[in-house]
VOBA-817462 format. One line per 4 residues: number of its first residue (from 1); for each residue x, y, z of N, C-alpha, C, CB. Coordinates in Angstrom, 1 decimal. Glycine has a CB too. Layout:
<pts>
NUM> X/Y/Z/X/Y/Z/X/Y/Z/X/Y/Z | ...
</pts>
This chain:
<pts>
1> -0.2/7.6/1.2/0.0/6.3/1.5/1.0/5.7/0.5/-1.3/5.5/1.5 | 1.8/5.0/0.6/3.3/4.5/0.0/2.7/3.1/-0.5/4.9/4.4/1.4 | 3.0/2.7/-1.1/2.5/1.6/-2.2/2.8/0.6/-1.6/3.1/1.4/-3.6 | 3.8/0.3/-0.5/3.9/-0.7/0.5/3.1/-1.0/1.6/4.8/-0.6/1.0
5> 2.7/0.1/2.2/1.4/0.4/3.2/0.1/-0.3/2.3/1.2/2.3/3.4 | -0.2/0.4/1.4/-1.4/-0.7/0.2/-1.5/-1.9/0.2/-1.3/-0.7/-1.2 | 0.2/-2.1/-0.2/0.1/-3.3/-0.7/-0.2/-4.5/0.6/1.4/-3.5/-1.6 | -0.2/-4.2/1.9/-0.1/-4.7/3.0/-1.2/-4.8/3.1/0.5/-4.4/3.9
9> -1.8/-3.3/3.0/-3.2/-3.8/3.4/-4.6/-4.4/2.2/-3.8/-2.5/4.1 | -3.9/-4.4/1.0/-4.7/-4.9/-0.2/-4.5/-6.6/-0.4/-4.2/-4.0/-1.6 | -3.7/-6.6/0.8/-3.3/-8.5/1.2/-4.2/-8.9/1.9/-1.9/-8.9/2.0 | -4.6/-8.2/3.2/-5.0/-8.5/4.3/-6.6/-8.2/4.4/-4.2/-7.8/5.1
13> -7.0/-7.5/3.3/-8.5/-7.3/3.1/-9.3/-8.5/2.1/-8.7/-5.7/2.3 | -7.6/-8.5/0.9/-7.8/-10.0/0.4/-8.0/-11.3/0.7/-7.3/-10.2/0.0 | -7.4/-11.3/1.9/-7.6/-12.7/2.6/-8.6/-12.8/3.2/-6.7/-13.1/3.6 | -9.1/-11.8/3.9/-10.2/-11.8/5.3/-11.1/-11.8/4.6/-10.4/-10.7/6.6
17> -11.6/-11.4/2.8/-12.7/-11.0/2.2/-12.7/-13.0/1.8/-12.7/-9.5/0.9 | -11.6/-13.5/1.4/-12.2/-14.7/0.6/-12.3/-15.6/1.8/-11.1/-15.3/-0.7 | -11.8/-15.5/3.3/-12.3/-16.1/4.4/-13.3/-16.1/4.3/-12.1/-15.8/5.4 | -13.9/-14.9/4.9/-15.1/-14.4/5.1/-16.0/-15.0/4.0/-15.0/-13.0/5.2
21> -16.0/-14.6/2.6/-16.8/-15.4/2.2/-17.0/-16.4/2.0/-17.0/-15.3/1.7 | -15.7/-17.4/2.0/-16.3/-18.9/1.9/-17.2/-19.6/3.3/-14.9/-19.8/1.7 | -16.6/-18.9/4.3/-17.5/-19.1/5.6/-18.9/-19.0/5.4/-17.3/-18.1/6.7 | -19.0/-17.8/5.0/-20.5/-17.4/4.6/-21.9/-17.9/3.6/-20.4/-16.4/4.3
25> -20.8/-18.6/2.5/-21.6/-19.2/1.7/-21.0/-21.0/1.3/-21.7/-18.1/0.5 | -19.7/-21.0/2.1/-19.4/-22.5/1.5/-19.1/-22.6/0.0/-20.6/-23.4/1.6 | -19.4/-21.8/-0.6/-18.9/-21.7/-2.5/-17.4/-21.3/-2.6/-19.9/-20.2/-3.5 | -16.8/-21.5/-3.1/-15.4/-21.5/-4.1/-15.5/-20.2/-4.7/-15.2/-22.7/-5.4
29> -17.3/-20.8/-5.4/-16.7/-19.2/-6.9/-17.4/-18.3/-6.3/-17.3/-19.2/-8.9 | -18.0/-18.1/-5.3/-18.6/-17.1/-4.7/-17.2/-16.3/-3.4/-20.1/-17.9/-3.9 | -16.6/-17.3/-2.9/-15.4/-16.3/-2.5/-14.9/-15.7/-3.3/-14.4/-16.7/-1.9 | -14.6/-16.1/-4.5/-13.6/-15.9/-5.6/-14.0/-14.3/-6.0/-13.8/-17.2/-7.0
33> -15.6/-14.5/-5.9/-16.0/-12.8/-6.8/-16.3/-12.1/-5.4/-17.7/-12.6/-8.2 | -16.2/-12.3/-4.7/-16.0/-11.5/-3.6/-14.7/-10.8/-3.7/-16.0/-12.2/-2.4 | -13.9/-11.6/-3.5/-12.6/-11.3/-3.3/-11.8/-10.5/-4.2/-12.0/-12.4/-3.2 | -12.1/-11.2/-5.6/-11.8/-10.1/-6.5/-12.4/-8.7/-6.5/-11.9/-10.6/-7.6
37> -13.8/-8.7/-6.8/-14.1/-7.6/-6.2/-13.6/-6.5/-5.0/-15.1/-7.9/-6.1 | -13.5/-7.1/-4.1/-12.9/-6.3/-3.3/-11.6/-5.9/-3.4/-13.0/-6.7/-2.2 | -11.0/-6.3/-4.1/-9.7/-6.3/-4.6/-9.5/-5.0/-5.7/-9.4/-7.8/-5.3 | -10.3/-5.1/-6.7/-10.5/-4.3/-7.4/-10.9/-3.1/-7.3/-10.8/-4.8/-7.8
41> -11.9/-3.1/-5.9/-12.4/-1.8/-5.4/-11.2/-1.5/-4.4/-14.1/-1.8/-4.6 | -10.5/-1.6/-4.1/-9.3/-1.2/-3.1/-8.6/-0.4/-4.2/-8.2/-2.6/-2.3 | -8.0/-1.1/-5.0/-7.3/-0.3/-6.3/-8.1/0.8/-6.5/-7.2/-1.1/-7.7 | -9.2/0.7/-7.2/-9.7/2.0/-7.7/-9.8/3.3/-6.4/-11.3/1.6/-8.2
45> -10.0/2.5/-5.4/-9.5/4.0/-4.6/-8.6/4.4/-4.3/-9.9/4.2/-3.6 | -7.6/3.3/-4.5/-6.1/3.8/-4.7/-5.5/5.0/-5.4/-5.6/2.9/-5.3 | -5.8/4.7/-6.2/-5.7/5.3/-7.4/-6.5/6.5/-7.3/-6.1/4.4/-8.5 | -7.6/6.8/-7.2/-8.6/8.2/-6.9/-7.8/9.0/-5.8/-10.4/7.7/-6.2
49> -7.5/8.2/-5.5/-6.6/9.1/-4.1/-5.4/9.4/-4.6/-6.3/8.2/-2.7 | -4.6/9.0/-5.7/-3.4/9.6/-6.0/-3.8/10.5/-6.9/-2.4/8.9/-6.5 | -5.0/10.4/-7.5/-5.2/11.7/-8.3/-5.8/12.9/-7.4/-6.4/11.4/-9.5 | -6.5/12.4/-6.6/-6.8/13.9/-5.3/-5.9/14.4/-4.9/-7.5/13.7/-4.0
53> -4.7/13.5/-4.7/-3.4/14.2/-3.6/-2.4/15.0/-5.3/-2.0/12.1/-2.3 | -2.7/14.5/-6.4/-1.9/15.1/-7.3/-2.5/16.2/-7.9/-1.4/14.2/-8.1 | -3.8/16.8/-8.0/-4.7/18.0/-8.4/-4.8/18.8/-7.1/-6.4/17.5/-9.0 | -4.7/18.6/-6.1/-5.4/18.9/-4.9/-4.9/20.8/-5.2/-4.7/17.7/-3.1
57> -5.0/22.0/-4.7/-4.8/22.9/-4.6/-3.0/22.6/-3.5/-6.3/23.6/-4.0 | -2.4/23.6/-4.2/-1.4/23.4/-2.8/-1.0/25.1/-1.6/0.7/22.7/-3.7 | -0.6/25.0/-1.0/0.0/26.0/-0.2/0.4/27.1/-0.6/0.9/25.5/0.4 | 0.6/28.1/-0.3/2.0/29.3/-0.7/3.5/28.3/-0.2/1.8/31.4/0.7
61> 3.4/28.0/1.0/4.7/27.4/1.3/4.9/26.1/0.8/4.8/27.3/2.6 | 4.3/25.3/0.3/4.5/24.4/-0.5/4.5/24.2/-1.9/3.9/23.9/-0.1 | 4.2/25.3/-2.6/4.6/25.7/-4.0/6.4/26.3/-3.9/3.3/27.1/-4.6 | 6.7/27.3/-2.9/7.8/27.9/-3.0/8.4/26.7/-2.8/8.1/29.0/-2.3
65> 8.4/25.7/-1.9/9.3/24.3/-2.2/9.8/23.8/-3.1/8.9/23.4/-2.1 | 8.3/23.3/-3.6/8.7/22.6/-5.2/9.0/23.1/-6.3/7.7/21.9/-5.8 | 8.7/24.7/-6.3/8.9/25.2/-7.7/10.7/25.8/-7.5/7.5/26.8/-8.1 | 11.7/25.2/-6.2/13.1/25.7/-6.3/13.3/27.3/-5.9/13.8/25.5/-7.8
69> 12.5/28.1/-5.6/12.8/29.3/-5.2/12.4/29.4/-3.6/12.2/30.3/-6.2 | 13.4/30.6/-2.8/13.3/30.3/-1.7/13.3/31.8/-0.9/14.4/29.4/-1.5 | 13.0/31.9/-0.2/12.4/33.0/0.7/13.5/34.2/0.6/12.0/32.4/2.4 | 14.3/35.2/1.0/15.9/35.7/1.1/15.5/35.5/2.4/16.6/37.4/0.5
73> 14.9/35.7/3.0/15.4/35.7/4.7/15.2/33.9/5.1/14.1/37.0/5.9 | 15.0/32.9/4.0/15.7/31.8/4.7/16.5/31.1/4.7/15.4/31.2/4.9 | 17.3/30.7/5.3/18.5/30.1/5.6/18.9/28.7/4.7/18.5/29.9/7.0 | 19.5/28.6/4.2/19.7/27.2/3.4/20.1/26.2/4.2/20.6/27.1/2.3
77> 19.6/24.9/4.2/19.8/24.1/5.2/20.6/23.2/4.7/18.8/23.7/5.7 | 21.6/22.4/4.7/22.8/21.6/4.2/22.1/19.8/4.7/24.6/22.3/5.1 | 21.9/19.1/3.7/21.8/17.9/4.0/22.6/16.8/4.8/21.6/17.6/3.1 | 24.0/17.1/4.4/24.9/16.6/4.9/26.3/17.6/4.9/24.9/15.4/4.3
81> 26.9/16.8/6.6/28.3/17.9/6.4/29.1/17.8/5.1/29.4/17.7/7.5 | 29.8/18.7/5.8/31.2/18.6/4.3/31.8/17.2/4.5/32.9/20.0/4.4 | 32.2/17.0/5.5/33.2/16.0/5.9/32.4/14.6/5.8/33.7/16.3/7.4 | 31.2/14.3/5.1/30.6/13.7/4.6/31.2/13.1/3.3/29.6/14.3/4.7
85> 30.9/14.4/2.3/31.0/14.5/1.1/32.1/13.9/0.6/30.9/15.6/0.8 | 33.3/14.1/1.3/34.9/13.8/1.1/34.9/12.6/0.7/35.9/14.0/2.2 | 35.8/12.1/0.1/35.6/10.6/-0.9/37.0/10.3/0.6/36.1/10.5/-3.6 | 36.4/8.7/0.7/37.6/8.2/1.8/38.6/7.2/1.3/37.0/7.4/3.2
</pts>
């Protein structure tokens, strides 16, 4: 998940949580620790999750990616043409 995706939805859980609670109790400081709370528990799983996706075990084919070495029988794939590259 891309920190933009989060951050969209760490808006939108924020709002509906301090709605939601002021609806529910009419208090100020009771939305308030709602809200933060929820806020704070969004982060923390944020974060747990970039550590799962960064320990996680990886692939055979996805180590030979990242570690720069490449198969001989595969082909190198060019990002962009030549006629790109050329300064105009």
């Amino acid at each position: 998940m891309s920190f933009r995706t989060f951050f969209c939805i760490l808006l939108l859980v924020t709002c509906t949580s301090a709605v939601s609670a002021y609806a529910a109790s009419l208090s100020i400081f009771k939305a308030f620790a709602v809200t933060l709370a929820a806020s704070v528990f969004l982060q923390v799983v944020y974060f747990l999750s970039l550590l799962f996706m960064s320990f996680r075990p990886t692939r055979e084919s996805d180590r030979s990616i990242h570690s720069g070495t490449r198969q001989a029988n595969q082909p190198q794939k060019h990002d962009r043409d030549e006629t790109e590259l050329t300064c105009h």
